[in-house]
C-alpha positions as CSV (number, residue, x, y, z in Angstrom):
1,X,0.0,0.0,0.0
2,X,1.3,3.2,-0.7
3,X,0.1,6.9,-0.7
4,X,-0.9,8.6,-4.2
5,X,0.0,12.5,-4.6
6,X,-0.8,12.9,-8.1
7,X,1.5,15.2,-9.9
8,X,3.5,16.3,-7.5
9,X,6.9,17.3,-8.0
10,X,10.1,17.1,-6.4
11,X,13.3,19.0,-7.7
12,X,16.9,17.7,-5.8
13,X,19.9,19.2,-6.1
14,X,23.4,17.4,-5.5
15,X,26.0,19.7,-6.6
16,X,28.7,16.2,-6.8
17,X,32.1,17.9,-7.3
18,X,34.0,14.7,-6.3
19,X,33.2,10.7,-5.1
20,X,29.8,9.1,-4.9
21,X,28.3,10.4,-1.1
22,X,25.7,13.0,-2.7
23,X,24.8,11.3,-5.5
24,X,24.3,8.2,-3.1
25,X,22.5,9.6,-0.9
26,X,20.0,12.0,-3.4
27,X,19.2,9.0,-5.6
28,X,18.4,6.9,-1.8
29,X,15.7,9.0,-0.8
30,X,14.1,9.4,-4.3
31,X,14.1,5.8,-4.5
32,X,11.7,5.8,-0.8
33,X,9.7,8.9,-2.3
34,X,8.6,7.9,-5.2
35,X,7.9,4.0,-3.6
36,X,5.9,5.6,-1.2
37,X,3.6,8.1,-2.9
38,X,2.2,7.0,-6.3
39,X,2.7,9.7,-9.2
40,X,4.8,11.8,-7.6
41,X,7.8,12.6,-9.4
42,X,11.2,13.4,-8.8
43,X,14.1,15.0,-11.0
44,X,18.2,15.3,-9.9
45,X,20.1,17.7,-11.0
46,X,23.9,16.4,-10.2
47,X,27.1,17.3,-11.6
48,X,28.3,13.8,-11.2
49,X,30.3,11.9,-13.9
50,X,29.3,8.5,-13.3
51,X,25.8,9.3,-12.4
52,X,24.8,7.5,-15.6
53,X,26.1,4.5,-14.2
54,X,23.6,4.1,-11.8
55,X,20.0,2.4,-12.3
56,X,16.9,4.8,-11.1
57,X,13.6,3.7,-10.7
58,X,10.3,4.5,-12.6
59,X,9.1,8.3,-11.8
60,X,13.3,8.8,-11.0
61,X,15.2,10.9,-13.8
62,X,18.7,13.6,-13.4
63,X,19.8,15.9,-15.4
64,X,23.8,15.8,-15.8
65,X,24.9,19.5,-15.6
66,X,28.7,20.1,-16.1
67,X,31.0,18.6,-13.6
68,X,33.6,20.3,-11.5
69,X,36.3,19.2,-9.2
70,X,37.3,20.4,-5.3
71,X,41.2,20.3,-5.1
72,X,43.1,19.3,-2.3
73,X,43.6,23.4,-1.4
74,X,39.9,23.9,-1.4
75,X,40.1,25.4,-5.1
76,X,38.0,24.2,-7.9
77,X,38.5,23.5,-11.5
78,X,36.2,22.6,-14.6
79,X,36.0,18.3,-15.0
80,X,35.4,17.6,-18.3
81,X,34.9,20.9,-19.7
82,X,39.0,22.8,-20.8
83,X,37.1,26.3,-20.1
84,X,37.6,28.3,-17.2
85,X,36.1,27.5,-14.2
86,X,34.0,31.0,-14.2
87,X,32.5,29.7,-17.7
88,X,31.6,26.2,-16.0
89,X,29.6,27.6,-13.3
90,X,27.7,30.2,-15.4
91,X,26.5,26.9,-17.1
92,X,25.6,25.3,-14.4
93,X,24.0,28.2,-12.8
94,X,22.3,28.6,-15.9
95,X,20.9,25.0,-16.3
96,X,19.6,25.0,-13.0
97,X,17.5,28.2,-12.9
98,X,16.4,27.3,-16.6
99,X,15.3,23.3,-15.4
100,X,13.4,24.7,-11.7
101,X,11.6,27.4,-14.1
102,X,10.5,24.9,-16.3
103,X,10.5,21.9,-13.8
104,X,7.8,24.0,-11.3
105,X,9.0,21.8,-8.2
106,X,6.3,21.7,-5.3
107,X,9.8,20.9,-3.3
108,X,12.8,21.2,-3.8
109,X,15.4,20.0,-1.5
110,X,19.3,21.4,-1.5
111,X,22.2,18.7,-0.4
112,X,24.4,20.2,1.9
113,X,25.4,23.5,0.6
114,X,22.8,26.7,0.9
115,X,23.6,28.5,-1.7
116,X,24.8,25.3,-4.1
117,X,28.4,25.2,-5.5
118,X,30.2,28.8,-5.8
119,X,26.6,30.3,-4.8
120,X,24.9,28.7,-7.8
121,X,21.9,28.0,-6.4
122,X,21.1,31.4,-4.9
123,X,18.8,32.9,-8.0
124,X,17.0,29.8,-8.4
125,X,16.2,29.8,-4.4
126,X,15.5,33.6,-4.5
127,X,13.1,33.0,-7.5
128,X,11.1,29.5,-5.7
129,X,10.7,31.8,-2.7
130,X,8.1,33.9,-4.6
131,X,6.3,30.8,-5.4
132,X,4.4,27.8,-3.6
133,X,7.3,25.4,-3.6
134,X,8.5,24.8,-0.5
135,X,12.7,25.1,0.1
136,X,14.3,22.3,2.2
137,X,17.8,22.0,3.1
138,X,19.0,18.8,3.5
139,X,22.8,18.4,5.9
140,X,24.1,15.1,6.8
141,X,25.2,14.3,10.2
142,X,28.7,15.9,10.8
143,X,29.6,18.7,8.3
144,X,32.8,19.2,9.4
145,X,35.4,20.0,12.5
146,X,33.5,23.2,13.9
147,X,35.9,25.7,13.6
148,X,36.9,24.6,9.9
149,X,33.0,25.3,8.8
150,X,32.7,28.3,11.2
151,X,35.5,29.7,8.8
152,X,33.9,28.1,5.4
153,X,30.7,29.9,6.4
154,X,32.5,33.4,7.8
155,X,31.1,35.6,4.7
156,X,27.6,34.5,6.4
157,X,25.6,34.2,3.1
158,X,24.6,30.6,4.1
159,X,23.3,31.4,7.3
160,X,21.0,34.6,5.6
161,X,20.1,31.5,3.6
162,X,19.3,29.7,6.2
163,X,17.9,32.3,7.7
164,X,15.6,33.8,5.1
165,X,15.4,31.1,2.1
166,X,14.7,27.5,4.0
167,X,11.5,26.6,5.0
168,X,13.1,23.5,6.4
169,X,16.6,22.1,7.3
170,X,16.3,18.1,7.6
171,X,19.4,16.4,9.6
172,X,20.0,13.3,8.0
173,X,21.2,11.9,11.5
174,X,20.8,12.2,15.2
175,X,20.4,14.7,17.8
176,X,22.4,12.5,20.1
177,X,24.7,11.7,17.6
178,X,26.1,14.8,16.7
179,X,25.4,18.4,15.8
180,X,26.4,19.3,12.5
181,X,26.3,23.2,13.0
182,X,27.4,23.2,16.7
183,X,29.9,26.3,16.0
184,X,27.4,28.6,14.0
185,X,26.1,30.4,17.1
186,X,22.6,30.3,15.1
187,X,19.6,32.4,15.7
188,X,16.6,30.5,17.2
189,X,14.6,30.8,14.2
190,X,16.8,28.7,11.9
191,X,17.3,25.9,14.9
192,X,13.2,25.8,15.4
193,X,13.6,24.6,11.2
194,X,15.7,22.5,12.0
195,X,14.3,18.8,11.9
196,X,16.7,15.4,12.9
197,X,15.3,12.7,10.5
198,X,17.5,9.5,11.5
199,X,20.0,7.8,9.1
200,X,19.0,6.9,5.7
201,X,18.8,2.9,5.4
202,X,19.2,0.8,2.9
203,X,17.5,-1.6,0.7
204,X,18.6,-4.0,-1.6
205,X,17.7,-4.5,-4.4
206,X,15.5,-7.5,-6.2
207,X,18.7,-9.2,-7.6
208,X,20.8,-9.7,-4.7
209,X,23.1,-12.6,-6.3
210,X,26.8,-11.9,-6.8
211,X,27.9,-10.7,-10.0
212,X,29.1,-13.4,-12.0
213,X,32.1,-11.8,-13.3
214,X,33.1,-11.9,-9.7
215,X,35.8,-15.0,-8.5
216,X,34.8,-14.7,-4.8
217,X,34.4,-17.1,-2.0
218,X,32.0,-16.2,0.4
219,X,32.4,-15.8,3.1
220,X,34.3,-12.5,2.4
221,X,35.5,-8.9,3.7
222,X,34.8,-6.3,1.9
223,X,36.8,-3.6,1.5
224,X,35.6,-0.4,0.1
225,X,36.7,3.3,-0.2
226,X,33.5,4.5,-1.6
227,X,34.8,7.1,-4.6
228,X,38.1,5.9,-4.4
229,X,39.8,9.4,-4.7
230,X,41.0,9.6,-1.3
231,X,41.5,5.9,-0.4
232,X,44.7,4.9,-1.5
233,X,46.5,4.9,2.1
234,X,44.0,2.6,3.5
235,X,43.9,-0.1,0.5
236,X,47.6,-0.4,0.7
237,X,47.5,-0.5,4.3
238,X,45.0,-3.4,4.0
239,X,46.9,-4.9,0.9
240,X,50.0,-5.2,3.2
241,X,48.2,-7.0,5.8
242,X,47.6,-9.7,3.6
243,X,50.5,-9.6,1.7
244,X,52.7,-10.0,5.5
245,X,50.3,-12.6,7.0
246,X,49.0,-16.0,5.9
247,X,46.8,-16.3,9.2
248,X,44.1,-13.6,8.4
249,X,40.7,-15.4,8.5
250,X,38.8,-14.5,5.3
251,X,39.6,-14.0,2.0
252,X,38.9,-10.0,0.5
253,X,36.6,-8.1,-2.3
254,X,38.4,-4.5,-2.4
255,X,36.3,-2.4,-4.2
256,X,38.8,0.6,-5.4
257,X,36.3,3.4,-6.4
258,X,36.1,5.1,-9.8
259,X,37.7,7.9,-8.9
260,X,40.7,6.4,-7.4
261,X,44.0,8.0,-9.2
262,X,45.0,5.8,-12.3
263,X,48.6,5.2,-11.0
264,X,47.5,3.7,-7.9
265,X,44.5,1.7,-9.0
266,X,46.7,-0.4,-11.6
267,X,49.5,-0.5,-9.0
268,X,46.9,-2.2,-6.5
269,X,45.4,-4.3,-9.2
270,X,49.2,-5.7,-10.1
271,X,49.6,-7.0,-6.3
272,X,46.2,-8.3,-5.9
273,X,47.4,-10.7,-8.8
274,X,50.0,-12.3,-7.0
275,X,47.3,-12.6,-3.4
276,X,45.2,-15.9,-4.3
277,X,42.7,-14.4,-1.6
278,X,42.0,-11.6,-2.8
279,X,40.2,-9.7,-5.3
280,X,39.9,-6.7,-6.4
281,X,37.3,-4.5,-8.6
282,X,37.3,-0.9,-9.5
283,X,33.1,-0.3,-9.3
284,X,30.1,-1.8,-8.6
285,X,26.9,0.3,-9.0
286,X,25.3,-2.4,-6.4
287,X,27.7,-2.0,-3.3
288,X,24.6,-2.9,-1.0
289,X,24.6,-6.2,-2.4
290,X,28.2,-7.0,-2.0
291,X,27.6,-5.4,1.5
292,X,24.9,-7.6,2.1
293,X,27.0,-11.0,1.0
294,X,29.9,-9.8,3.2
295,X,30.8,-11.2,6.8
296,X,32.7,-7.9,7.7
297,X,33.3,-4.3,6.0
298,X,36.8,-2.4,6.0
299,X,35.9,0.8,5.1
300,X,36.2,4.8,5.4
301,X,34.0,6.8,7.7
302,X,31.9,8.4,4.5
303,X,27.9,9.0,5.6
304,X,26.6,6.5,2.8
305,X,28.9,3.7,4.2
306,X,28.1,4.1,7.8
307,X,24.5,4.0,6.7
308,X,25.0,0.6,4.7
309,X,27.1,-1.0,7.5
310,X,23.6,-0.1,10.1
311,X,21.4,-1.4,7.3
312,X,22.9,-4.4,6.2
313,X,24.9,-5.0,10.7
314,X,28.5,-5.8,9.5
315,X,31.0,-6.0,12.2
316,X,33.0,-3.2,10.8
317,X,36.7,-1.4,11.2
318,X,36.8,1.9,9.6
319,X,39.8,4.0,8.4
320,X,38.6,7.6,8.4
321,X,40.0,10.3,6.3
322,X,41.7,12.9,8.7
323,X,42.6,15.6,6.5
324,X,42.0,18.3,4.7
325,X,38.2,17.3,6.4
326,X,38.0,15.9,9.4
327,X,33.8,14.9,8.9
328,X,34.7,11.0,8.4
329,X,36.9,11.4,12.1
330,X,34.2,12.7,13.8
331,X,31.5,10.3,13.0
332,X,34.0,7.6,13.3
333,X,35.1,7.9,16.8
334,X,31.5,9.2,17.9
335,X,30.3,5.5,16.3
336,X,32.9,3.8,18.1
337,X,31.8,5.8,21.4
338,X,28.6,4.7,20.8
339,X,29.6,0.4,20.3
340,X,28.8,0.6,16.4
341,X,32.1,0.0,14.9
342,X,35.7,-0.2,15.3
343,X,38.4,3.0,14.7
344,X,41.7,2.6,13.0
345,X,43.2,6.2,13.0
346,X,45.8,6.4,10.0
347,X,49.0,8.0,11.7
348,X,52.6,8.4,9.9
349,X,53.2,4.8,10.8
350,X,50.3,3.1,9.2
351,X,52.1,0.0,10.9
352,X,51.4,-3.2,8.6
353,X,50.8,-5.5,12.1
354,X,48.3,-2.9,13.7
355,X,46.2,-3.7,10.4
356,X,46.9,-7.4,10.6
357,X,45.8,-8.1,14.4
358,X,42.9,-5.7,13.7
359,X,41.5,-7.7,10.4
360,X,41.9,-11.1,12.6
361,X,39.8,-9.7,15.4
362,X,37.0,-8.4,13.0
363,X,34.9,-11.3,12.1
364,X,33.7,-12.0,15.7
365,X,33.7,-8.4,16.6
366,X,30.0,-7.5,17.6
367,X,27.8,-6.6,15.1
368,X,26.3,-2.5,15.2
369,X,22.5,-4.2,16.2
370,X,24.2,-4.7,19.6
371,X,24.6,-1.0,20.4
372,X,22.0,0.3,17.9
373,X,19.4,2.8,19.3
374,X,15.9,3.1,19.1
375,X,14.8,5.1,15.3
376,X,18.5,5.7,14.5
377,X,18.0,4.2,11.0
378,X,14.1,6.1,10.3
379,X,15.5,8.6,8.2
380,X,13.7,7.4,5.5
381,X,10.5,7.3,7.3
382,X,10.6,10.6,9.0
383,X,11.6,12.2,5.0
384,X,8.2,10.6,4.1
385,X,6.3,11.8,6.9
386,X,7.7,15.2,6.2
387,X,7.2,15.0,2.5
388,X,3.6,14.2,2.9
389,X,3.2,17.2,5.1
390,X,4.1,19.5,3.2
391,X,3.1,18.2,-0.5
392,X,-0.2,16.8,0.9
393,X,-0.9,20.4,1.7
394,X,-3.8,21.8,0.3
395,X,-5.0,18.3,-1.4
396,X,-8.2,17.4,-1.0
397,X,-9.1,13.8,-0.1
398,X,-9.6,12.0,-3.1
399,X,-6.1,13.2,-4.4
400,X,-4.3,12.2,-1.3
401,X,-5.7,8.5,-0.6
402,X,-4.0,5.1,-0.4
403,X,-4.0,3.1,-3.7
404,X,-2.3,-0.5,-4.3
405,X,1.3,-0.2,-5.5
């Protein structure tokens, strides 16, 4: 049974300048939209690369606009495009105003940055605001180490956006987790919009065999970087473990990322060839089923994969990116705090035995439904509920009714 809101709209933005955790997490909750409430509709706009890649459900469509990429000194530059990075944004700016014109969202709901990449998004939210759609801003967990996005934010245009733009701000997370804006000294106004949904589970989907192209023995450990890009240390760390010790307990799936640097990936794939038990892929678009298949995860601290290690209880040891962000830290060691997982801070030593006691212990490490609280994984739930507030507004009652699937 689901809800029907017929011809309703929903416009997301996921401004993607690098990996996979916005595009992950946009396409996840228009996947439980859209299998909620019959004939509503919902349109991406992402600046992902590999978005194509991805399978979207019936009523689910994006709208590539031109990628860009962060640097590691917090400048950008054009992806595909050999035009200045000025030029790129102008495009972008330009296809998103032209699509939420011509789109007419009734919602439309901004990933984690107010004002979109550079500010792109501020003339399409200044022109919604004079319409009925409603604004929702939509920030994971942890944002960052307080002080870092007290300084990002310092100009203060994304608190007036908070401020003045947002009808809503939806915490994918939890209050007693952490507070993702604990530095911003904001005004009671924007806290009252602020709404803690829980974490975003996951579902897998209807094929949940293994690939077939895939030589693996389950069980398995799966080790993932999610995008790649900034998960080289940890894969050799983890490659070294194996390379050192005959005694580790399973055999390992490492899953690279597609945006891990060429160099590396083909030097990782080379020494995976001489490790009989292990194997290695660059992408899968269905991680949750190799997730699923797994008896433990190795992994970075990124939102989407905490979310899949709660959905799918692995025992897991995660490897958090410490700099230039320290987000993946925080959430790490407040998980750990919390009897969810197990930490491995990378230091200057990256010691090959600290990884190799640590990948025997994991198998019969508890599993996170041992320590898991009460709603922590009814984000997608609570978006519902919300969504149906606010899009159900004004419908009479034989537009808003339940209908069979």
């Amino acid at each position: 049974m689901v809800e029907a809101l017929r011809s309703k709209r929903i416009l997301i933005y996921s401004h993607d300048t690098f990996g996979l955790g916005h595009l992950r997490r946009c396409r996840t909750i228009a996947h439980s939209l859209v299998e909620r409430f019959k004939g509503l509709t919902v349109l991406i706009l992402s600046g992902s690369p590999i978005i194509g890649n991805f399978d979207f459900r019936a009523r689910v469509d994006f709208i590539r606009i031109p990628g860009v990429i962060k640097l590691y000194n917090g400048d950008y530059t054009s992806l595909g495009l050999h035009i200045d990075l000025k030029d790129t944004l102008s495009i972008r700016e330009s296809i998103i105003r032209h699509t939420a014109r011509t789109f007419a969202p009734d919602l439309l709901l901004v990933d984690k940055e107010p004002l979109g990449l550079k500010g792109e998004m501020t003339q399409t939210l200044e022109m919604l605001k004079s319409t009925d759609t409603r604004l929702v801003l939509g920030l994971r967990d942890v944002m960052d180490e307080p002080m870092l996005l007290k300084r990002e934010w310092s100009n203060g245009h994304a608190i007036e956006a908070m401020e003045n733009l947002y009808d809503e701000i939806w915490v994918y997370g939890r209050e007693d987790f952490v507070d993702p804006l604990d530095s911003m000294n904001l005004s009671p106004a924007i806290r009252d919009k602020m709404l803690y949904t829980g974490y975003l589970p996951r579902q897998l989907p209807k094929e949940t065999e293994l690939p077939k192209s895939l030589d693996v023995q389950e069980p398995y450990m799966l080790v993932t970087t999610g995008g790649g890009g900034d998960g080289v240390a940890m894969i050799d760390w983890v490659l070294r473990a194996y390379e050192s010790d005959d005694r580790l307990p399973l055999s390992a799936l490492i899953v690279l990322g597609p945006f891990m640097p060429h160099e590396e990936r083909d030097e990782f794939i080379d020494r995976c060839k001489n490790l009989d038990r292990v194997n290695v892929i660059t992408f899968d678009s269905r991680l949750e089923v190799l997730m699923a298949r797994s008896a433990c995860v190795v992994s970075m601290a990124g939102y989407n994969t905490f979310c899949e290690i709660l959905s799918y209880d692995k025992p897991a040891l995660v490897v958090p990116r410490v700099e230039p962000r320290k987000e993946q830290m925080i959430r790490a060691l407040r998980a750990q705090d919390m009897g969810l997982l197990k930490v491995l801070i990378p230091d200057d030593g990256l010691e090959t035995s600290v990884m190799s006691e640590a990948l025997k212990n994991l198998p019969n490490q508890a599993k996170p439904s041992a320590a898991l609280r009460p709603g922590m994984l009814g984000g997608l739930d609570s978006i519902g509920e919300m969504s149906r507030r606010i899009l159900g507004n004004g419908i009479d009652a034989e537009e808003l009714q339940l209908a069979d699937m």
